[in-house]
KOLLO-693919 format. One record per residue (C-alpha): residue number from 1; x, y, z. Coordinates in nm, 3 decimals, always signed. Example, Ala and Ser with C-alpha at 12.3 -4.5 7.8 and 13.67 -1.06 7.14 Angstrom:
+--------+---------+---------+---------+
! vexmar !       X !       Y !       Z !
+--------+---------+---------+---------+
!      1 !  +1.230 !  -0.450 !  +0.780 !
!      2 !  +1.367 !  -0.106 !  +0.714 !
+--------+---------+---------+---------+
This chain:
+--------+---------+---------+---------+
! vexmar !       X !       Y !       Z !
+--------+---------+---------+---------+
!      1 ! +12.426 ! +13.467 !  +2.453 !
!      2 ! +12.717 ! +13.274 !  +2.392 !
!      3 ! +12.665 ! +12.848 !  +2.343 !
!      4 ! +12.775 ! +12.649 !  +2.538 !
!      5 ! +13.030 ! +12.421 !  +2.377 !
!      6 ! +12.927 ! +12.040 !  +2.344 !
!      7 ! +13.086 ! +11.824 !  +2.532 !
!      8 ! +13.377 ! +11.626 !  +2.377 !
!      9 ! +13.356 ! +11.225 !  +2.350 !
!     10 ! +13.719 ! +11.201 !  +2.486 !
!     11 ! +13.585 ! +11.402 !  +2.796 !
!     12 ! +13.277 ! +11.226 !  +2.827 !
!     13 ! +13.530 ! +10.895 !  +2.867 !
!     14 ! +13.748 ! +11.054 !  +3.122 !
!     15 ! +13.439 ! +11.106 !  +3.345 !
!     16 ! +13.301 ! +10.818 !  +3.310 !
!     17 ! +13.629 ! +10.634 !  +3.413 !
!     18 ! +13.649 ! +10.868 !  +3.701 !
!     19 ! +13.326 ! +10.758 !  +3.808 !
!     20 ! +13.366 ! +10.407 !  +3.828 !
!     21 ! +13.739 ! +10.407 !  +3.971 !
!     22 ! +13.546 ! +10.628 !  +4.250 !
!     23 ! +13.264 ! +10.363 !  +4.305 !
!     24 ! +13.510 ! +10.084 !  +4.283 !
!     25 ! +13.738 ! +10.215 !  +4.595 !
!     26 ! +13.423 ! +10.305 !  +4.815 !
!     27 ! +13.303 !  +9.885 !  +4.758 !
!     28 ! +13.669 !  +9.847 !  +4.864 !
!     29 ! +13.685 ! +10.070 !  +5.199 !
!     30 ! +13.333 !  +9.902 !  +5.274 !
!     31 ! +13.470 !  +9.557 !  +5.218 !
!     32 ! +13.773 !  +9.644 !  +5.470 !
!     33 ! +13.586 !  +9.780 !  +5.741 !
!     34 ! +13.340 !  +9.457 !  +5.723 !
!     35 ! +13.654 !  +9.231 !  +5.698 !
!     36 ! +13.788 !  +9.413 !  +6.039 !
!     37 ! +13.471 !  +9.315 !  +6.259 !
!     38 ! +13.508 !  +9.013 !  +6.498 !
!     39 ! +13.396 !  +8.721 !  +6.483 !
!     40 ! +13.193 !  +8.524 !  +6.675 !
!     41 ! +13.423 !  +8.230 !  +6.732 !
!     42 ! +13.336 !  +7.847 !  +6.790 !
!     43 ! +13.463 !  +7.880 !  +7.155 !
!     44 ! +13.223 !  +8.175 !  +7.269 !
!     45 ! +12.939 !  +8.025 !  +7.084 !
!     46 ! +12.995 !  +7.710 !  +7.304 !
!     47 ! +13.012 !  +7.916 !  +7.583 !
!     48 ! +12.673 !  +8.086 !  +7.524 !
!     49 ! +12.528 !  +7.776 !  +7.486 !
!     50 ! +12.673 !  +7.658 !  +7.764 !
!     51 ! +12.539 !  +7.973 !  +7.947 !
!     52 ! +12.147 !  +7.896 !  +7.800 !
!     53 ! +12.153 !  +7.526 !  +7.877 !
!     54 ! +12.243 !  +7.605 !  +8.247 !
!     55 ! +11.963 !  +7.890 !  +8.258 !
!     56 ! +11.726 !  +7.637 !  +8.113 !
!     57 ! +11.826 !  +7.366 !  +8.372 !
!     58 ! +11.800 !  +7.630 !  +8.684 !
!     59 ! +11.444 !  +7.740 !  +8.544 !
!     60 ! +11.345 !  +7.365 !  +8.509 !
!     61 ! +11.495 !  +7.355 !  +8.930 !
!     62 ! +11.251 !  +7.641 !  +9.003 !
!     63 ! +10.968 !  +7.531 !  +8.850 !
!     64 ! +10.958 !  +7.199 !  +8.983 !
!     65 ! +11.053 !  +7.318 !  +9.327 !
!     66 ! +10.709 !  +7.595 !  +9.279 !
!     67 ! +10.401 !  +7.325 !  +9.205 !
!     68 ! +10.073 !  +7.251 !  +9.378 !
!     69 ! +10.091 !  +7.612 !  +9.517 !
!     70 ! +10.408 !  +7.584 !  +9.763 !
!     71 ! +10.774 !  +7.657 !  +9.726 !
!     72 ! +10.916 !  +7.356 !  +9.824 !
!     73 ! +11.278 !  +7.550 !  +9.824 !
!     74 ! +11.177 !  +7.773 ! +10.176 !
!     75 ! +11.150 !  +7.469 ! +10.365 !
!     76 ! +11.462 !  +7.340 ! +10.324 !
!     77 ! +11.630 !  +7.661 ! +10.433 !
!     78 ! +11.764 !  +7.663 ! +10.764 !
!     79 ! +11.842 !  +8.010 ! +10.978 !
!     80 ! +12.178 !  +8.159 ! +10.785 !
!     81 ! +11.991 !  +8.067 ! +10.398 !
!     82 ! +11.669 !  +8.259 ! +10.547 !
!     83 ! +11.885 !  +8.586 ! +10.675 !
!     84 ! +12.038 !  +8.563 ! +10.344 !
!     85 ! +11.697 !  +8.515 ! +10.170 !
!     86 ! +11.526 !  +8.799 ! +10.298 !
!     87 ! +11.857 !  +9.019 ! +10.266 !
!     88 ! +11.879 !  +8.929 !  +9.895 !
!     89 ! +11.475 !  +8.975 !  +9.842 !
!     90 ! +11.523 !  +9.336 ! +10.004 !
!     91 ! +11.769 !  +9.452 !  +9.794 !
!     92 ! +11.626 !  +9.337 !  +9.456 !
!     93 ! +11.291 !  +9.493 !  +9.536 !
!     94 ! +11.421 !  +9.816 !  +9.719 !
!     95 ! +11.687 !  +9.931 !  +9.494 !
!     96 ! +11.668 ! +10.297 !  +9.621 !
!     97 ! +11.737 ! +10.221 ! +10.036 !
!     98 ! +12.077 ! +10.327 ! +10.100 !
!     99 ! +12.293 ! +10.047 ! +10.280 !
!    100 ! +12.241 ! +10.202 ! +10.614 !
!    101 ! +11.851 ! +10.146 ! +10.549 !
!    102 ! +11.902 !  +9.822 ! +10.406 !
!    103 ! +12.120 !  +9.704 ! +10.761 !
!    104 ! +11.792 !  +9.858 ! +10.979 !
!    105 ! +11.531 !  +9.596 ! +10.800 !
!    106 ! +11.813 !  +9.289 ! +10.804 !
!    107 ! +11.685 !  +9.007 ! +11.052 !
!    108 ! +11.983 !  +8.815 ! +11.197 !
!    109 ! +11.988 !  +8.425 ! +11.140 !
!    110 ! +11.979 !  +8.395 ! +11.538 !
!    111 ! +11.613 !  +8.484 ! +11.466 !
!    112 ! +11.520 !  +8.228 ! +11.287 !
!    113 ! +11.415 !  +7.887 ! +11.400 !
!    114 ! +11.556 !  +7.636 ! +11.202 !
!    115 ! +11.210 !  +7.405 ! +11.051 !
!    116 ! +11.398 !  +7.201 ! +10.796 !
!    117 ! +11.364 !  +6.890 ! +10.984 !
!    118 ! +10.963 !  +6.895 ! +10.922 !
!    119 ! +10.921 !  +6.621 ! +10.702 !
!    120 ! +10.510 !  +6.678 ! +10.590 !
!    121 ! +10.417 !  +6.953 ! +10.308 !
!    122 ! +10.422 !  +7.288 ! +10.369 !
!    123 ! +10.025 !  +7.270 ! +10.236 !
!    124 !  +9.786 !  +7.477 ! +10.469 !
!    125 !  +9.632 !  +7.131 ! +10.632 !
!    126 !  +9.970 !  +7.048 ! +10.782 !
!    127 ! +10.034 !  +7.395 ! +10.944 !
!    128 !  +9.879 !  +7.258 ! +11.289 !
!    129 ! +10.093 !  +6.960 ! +11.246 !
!    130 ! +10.411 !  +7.203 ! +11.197 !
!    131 ! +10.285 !  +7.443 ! +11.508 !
!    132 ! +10.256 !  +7.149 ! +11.750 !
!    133 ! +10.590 !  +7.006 ! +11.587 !
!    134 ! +10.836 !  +7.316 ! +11.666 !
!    135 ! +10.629 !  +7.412 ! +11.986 !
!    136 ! +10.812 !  +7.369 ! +12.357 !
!    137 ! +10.744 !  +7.013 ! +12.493 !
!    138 ! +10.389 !  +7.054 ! +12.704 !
!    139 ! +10.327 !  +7.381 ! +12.530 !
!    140 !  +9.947 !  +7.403 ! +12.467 !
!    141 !  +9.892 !  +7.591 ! +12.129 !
!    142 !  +9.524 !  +7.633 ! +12.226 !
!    143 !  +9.544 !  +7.811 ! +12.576 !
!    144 !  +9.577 !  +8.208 ! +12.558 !
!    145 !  +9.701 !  +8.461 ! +12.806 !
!    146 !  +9.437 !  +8.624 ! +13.057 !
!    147 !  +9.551 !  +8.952 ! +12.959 !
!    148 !  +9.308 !  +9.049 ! +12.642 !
!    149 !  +9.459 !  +9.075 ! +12.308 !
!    150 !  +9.766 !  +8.891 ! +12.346 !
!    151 !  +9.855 !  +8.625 ! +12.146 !
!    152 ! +10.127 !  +8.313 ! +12.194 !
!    153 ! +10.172 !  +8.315 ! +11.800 !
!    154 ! +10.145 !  +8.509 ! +11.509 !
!    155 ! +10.093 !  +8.413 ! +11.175 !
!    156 ! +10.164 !  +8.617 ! +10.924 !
!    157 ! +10.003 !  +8.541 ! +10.503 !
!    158 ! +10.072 !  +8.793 ! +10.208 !
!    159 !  +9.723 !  +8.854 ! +10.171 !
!    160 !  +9.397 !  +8.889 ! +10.357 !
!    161 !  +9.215 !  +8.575 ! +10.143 !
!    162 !  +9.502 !  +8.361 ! +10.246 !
!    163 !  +9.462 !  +8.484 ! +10.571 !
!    164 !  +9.113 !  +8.383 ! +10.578 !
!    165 !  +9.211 !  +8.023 ! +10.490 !
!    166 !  +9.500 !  +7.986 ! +10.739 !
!    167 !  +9.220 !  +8.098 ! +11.026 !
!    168 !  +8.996 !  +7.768 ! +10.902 !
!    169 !  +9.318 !  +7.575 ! +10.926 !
!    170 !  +9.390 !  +7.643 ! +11.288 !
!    171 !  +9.016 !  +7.631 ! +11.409 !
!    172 !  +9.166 !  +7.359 ! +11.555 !
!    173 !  +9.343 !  +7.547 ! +11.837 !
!    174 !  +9.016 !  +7.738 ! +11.886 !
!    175 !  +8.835 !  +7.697 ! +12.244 !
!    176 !  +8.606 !  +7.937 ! +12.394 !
!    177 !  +8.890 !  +8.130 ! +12.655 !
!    178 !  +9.125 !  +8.122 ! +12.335 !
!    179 !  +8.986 !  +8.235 ! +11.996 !
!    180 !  +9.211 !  +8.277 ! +11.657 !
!    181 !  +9.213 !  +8.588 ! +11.601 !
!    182 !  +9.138 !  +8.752 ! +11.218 !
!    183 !  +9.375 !  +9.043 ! +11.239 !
!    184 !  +9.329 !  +9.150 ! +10.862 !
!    185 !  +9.142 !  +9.383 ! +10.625 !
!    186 !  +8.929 !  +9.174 ! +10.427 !
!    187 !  +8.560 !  +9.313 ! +10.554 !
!    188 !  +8.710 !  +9.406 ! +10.909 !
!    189 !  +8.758 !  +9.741 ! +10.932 !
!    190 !  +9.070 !  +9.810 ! +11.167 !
!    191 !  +8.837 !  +9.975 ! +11.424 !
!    192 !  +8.630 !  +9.667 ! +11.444 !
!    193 !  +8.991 !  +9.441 ! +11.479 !
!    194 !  +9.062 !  +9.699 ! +11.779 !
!    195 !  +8.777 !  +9.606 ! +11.939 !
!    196 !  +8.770 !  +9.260 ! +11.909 !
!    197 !  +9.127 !  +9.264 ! +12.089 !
!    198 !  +9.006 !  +9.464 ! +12.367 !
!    199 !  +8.720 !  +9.220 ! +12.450 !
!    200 !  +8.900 !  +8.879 ! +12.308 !
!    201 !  +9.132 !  +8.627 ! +12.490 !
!    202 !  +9.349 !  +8.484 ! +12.177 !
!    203 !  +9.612 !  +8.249 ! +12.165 !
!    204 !  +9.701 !  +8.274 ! +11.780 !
!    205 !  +9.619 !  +8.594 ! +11.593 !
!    206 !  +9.647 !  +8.575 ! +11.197 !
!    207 !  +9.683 !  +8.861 ! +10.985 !
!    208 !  +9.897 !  +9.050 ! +10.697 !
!    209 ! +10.177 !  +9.293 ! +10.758 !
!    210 ! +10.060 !  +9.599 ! +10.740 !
!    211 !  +9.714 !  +9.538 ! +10.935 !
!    212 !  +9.938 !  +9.360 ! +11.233 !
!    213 ! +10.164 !  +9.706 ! +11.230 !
!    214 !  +9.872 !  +9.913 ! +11.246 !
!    215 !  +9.737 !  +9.669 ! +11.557 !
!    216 ! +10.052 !  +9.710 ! +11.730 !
!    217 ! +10.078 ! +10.061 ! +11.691 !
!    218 !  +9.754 ! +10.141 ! +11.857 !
!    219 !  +9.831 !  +9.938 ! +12.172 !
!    220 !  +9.564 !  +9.677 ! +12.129 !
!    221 !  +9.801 !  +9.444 ! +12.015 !
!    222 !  +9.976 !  +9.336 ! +12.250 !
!    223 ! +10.345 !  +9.177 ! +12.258 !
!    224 ! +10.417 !  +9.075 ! +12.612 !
!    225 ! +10.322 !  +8.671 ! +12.546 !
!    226 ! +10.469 !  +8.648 ! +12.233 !
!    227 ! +10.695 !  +8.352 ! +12.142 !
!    228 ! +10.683 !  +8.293 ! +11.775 !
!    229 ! +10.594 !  +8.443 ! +11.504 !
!    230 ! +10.551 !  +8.254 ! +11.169 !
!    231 ! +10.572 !  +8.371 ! +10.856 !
!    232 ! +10.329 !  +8.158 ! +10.523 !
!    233 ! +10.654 !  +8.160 ! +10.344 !
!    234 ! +10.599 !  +7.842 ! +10.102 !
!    235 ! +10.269 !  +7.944 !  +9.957 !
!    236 ! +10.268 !  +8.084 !  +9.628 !
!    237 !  +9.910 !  +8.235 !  +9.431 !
!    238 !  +9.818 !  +8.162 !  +9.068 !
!    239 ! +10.051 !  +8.364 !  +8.942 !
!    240 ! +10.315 !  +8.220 !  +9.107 !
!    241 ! +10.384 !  +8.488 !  +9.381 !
!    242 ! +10.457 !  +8.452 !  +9.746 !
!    243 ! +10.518 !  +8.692 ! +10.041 !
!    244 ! +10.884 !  +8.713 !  +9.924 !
!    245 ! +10.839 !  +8.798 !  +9.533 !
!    246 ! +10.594 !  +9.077 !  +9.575 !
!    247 ! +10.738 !  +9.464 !  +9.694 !
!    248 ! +10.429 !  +9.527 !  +9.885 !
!    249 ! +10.374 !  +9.241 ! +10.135 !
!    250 ! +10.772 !  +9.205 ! +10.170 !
!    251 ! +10.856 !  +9.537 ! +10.226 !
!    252 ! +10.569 !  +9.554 ! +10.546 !
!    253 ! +10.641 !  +9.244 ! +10.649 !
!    254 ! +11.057 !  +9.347 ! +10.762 !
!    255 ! +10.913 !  +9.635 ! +10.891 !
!    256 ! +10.719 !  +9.457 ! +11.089 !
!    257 ! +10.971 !  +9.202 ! +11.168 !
!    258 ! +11.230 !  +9.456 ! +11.277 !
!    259 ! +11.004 !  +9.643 ! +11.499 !
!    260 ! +11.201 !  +9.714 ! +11.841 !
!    261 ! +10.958 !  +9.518 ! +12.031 !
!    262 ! +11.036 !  +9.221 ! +11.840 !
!    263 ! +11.409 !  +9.279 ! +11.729 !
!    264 ! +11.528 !  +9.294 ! +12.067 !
!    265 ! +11.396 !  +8.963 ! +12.189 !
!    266 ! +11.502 !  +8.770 ! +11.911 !
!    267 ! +11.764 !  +8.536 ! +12.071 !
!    268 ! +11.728 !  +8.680 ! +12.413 !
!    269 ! +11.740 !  +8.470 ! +12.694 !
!    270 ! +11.395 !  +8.591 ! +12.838 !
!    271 ! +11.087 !  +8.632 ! +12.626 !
!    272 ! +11.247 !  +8.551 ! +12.364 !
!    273 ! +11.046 !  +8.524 ! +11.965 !
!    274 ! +11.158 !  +8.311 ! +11.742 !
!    275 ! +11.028 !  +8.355 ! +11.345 !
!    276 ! +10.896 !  +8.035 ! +11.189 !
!    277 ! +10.869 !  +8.022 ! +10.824 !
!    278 ! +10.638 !  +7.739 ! +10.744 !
+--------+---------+---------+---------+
């Protein structure tokens, strides 16, 4: 076999040089493209932190508005900022309804009385206060129709413990021809609710969305008295949630809301309901 001829030191030079004039122009394409990036300048890092301090300040709003348990910010909303408010809480929960299903759960503003004039906290103790406050001059909140199972009023909470509570609140209203009625789950089976509206003169019933749907569609709840129905807007829990920032009491709660039987006597001259949102 023939050897294999040594390489020369002149050639050994040569590519060597040709190895560092490569490395040399691949630092200097890498240096280019860096060199071509934007930057950041002192204008849009103002404007970020512009951006941030305004977040921070809105945040700061919100948190002082949500203390003590109530969202101070629902009671100073009058009928158009509600319509909007539950419009824009519908959308950001519901992103799959199409705008045509969207338009069937929107409550007009006409709905809506306007309670921004109630000067007391929203807190549970002042909810007879706010009743008697908003009620039709010589209305009596604690006389019920003869006919059984048909409430004045309507109070709707986002859950059936709150529920509970709002009952003790309005005990107050209570007589023995006009009971508050517990129209929720928690250890009443919806058999046993039936019932107690087929024997039970009530002038307020109190009760969660879907349980007051349920009610309704059976036939034991009945609509024909209705005037108002009001909704435990400003109470938030422990983790800082109210009937508006949780999918599954909101959604119930416009379908209950825009029920026929109810969306055609808002603003109507006769029988009309008007929603409350304490």
């Amino acid at each position: 076999m023939a050897e294999v001829p040594p390489v020369s030191g002149l050639s050994a030079k040569v590519e060597k040089k040709r190895k560092r004039q490569a490395d040399e122009s691949t630092k200097e394409e890498s240096k280019a493209t860096n060199d071509s990036k934007p930057t950041e300048g002192p204008s849009k890092k103002k404007q970020r932190r512009k951006k941030n301090k305004q977040a921070s300040k809105e945040q700061d709003i919100k948190d002082e508005e949500r203390k003590n348990g109530i969202d101070e910010s629902i009671g100073k909303m009058d009928g158009r900022l509600l319509a909007d408010h539950f419009a824009q809480k519908l959308k950001r929960h519901n992103k799959e309804l199409t705008e045509v299903e969207i338009s069937d759960l929107y409550i007009p503003d006409s709905a809506f009385l306007d309670t921004s004039s109630f000067e007391g906290a929203r807190s549970m103790d002042k909810l007879p206060d706010f009743l008697k406050n908003f009620s039709p001059k010589g209305f009596d909140l604690s006389k019920a129709a003869e006919e059984k199972g048909s409430p004045h009023t309507l109070v709707i909470a986002a859950a059936a413990l709150r529920a509970a509570d709002l009952v003790r609140g309005l005990r107050a209203f209570q007589t023995k021809e006009s009971i508050v009625g517990k129209l929720f789950a928690k250890h009443i089976k919806l058999e046993e609710a039936k019932q107690f509206l087929e024997r039970a003169r009530i002038g307020l019933g109190v009760g969660t969305p879907q349980r007051l749907s349920d009610l309704i569609d059976s036939g034991k709840l009945k609509l024909d008295h209705l005037e108002r129905i009001v909704i435990d807007g400003s109470h938030i829990d422990q983790k800082q949630r109210g009937v508006f920032d949780m999918k599954e009491t909101h959604l119930p709660l416009l379908q209950l809301l825009t029920r026929s039987e109810l969306r055609d006597r808002y603003g109507a001259k006769q029988k009309r309901i008007q929603i409350l949102v304490f």
